[in-house]
C-alpha positions, 0 to 999 in steps of 0.5 A, a space after each residue: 926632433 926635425 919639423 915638418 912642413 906640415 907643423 909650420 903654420 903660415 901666420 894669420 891674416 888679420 880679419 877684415 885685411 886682405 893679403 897684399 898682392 905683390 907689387 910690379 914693376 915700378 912706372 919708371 922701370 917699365 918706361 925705361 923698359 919701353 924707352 924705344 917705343 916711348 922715343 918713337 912716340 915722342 915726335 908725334 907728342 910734340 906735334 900734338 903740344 904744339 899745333 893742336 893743345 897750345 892753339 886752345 889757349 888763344 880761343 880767347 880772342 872769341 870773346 874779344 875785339 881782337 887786333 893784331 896790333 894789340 894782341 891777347 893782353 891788349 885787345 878789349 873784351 867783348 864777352 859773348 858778343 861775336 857769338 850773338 852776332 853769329 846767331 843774330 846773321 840772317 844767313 845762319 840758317 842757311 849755311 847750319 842747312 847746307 853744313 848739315 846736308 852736305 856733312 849726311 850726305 858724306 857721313 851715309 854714302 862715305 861710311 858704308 862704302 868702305 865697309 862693304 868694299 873691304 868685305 867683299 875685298 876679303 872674299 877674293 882668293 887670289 892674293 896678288 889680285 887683292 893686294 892690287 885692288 887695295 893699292 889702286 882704292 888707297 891712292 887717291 888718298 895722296 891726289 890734292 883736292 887742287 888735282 882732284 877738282 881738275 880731274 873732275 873739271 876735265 871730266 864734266 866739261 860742257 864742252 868737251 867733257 867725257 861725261 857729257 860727250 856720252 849725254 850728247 850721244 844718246 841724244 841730251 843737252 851737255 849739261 853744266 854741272 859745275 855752275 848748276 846748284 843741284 849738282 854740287 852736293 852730289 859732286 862733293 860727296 863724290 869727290 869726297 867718297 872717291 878720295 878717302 874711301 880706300 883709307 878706310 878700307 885698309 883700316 877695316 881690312 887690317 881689323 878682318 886680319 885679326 879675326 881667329 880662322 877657327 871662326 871660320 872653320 867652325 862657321 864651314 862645318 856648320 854649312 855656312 857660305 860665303 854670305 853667311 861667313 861674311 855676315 855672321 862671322 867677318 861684319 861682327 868680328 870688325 863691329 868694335 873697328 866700325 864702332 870706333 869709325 862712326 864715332 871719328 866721322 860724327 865727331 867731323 859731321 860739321 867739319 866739311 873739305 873747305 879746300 873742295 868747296 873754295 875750288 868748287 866755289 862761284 856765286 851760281 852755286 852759293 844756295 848749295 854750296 855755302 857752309 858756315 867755313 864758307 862764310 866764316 872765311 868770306 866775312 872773316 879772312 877775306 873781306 876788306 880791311 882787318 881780318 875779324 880773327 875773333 868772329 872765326 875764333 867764335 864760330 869755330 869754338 861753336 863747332 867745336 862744342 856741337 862736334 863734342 857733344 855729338 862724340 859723347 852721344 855716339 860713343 854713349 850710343 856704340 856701347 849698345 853695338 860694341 864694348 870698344 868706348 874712346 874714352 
């Protein structure tokens, strides 16, 4: 007598046991699967072991009076005594001030600015004129800060600058604005805004590209404009991008342009422009004698900690606006 399917009886499962799933492919496999994008990766993890996890290790010389003569093994121990005189510095005040002040300004003008540029970016119909727009915004992000301080020389001299060539026309004084403390923020946050703002408009622009045009379509059979598109449908669309941006940009918040500020640098504007990289580069890297490696190791370790701690609470803050976490 033949059996059927429906006498043969799958066995039982234990009570308590779940059934066990049926296990993928290997790691190993899936590596030499992916062996091309894993060789292309490589190059970009070495430069990573190399310059940016194997430096970590000498952090240590903060915490010793360190000599090149003597080295790491050599060098005698101090514990925490760079950092007590960093903080014991009368002029730390003022240079924790003028890094926050300028870092702000950077991070509240800097950041929106992309953000609005792309949006109304991608509200241009004509292709060609768009790509355009986009390739001039990008390319001061390759002009040195050396080019770029000159242009801005060139530009704002007292004495044949364009700028003050117009202030002069309508009946003002030329005005110096390099030598001029007030100034000096607004020409670095400037500067800085006009260099890596198109940076960000191509990663944001890129996001927007991977929005669903159904979105749209649904928001238009609504009755929705253009404003309202952009707001309701493009802005949160990109809110997990923007989220991922603002936690970069605070983890740098006490990270200035150093290159900007030297070649911008001169004793009539140390009341604004002095920052702790400033000071740490005039005590430590170009002072007399010796260089002091352990009293910048110090000070840098001291930013480091705060820029951690500041990426926590803003990654912990951006889950209230987006689910995108980096770590």
């Amino acid at each position: 007598m033949s059996q059927t399917t429906a006498d043969v009886k799958t066995p039982a499962v234990p009570a308590g046991r779940r059934p066990r799933a049926r296990r993928g492919p290997s790691l190993w496999r899936r590596m030499v699967a992916a062996r091309w994008l894993y060789l292309m990766l490589l190059p970009g993890l070495i430069h990573l072991a190399l310059f940016k996890l194997a430096p970590v290790s000498a952090l240590v010389i903060a915490f010793q009076d360190f000599s090149s003569f003597l080295g790491i093994g050599g060098s005698p121990w101090v514990g925490f005594q760079n950092f007590v005189d960093f903080f014991n510095d009368p002029a730390v005040g003022r240079l924790v001030v003028n890094t926050v002040i300028l870092a702000v300004l950077v991070l509240f003008v800097s950041f929106p600015i992309p953000i609005a540029f792309a949006l109304l970016l991608n509200e241009v119909r004509l292709r060609w004129f768009r790509k355009s727009v986009q390739t001039l915004s990008f390319v001061p992000y390759f002009v040195s800060s050396a080019v770029l301080v000159s242009i801005m020389y060139t530009l704002l001299s007292p004495s044949g600058g364009v700028v003050n060539i117009v202030i002069e026309a309508f009946g003002g004084s030329a005005v110096s604005f390099f030598t001029e403390p007030e100034w000096f923020r607004p020409l670095y946050t400037t500067m800085h805004v006009w260099q890596n703002f198109g940076y960000s408009v191509i990663i944001y622009v890129a996001a927007m590209s991977s929005i669903d045009p159904a979105l749209y379509e649904a928001a238009e059979l609504d009755g929705a404009g253009r404003w309202r598109k952009m707001f309701s449908v493009t802005l949160p669309g990109i809110s997990t991008m923007i989220a991922v941006m603002l936690i970069l940009n605070v983890g740098q918040i006490l990270t200035v342009d150093l290159d900007k500020i030297l070649l911008m640098y001169n004793p009539s504007v140390y009341e604004t422009a002095d920052v702790i990289q400033t000071y740490v580069y005039r005590l430590a890297f170009a002072s007399d004698g010796f260089p002091d490696y352990s009293y910048a190791a110090a000070v840098g370790l001291i930013q480091g900690l705060i820029a951690f701690v500041l990426v926590v609470a803003t990654n912990r803050a951006s889950r209230r606006f987006s689910d995108s976490r980096v770590f």
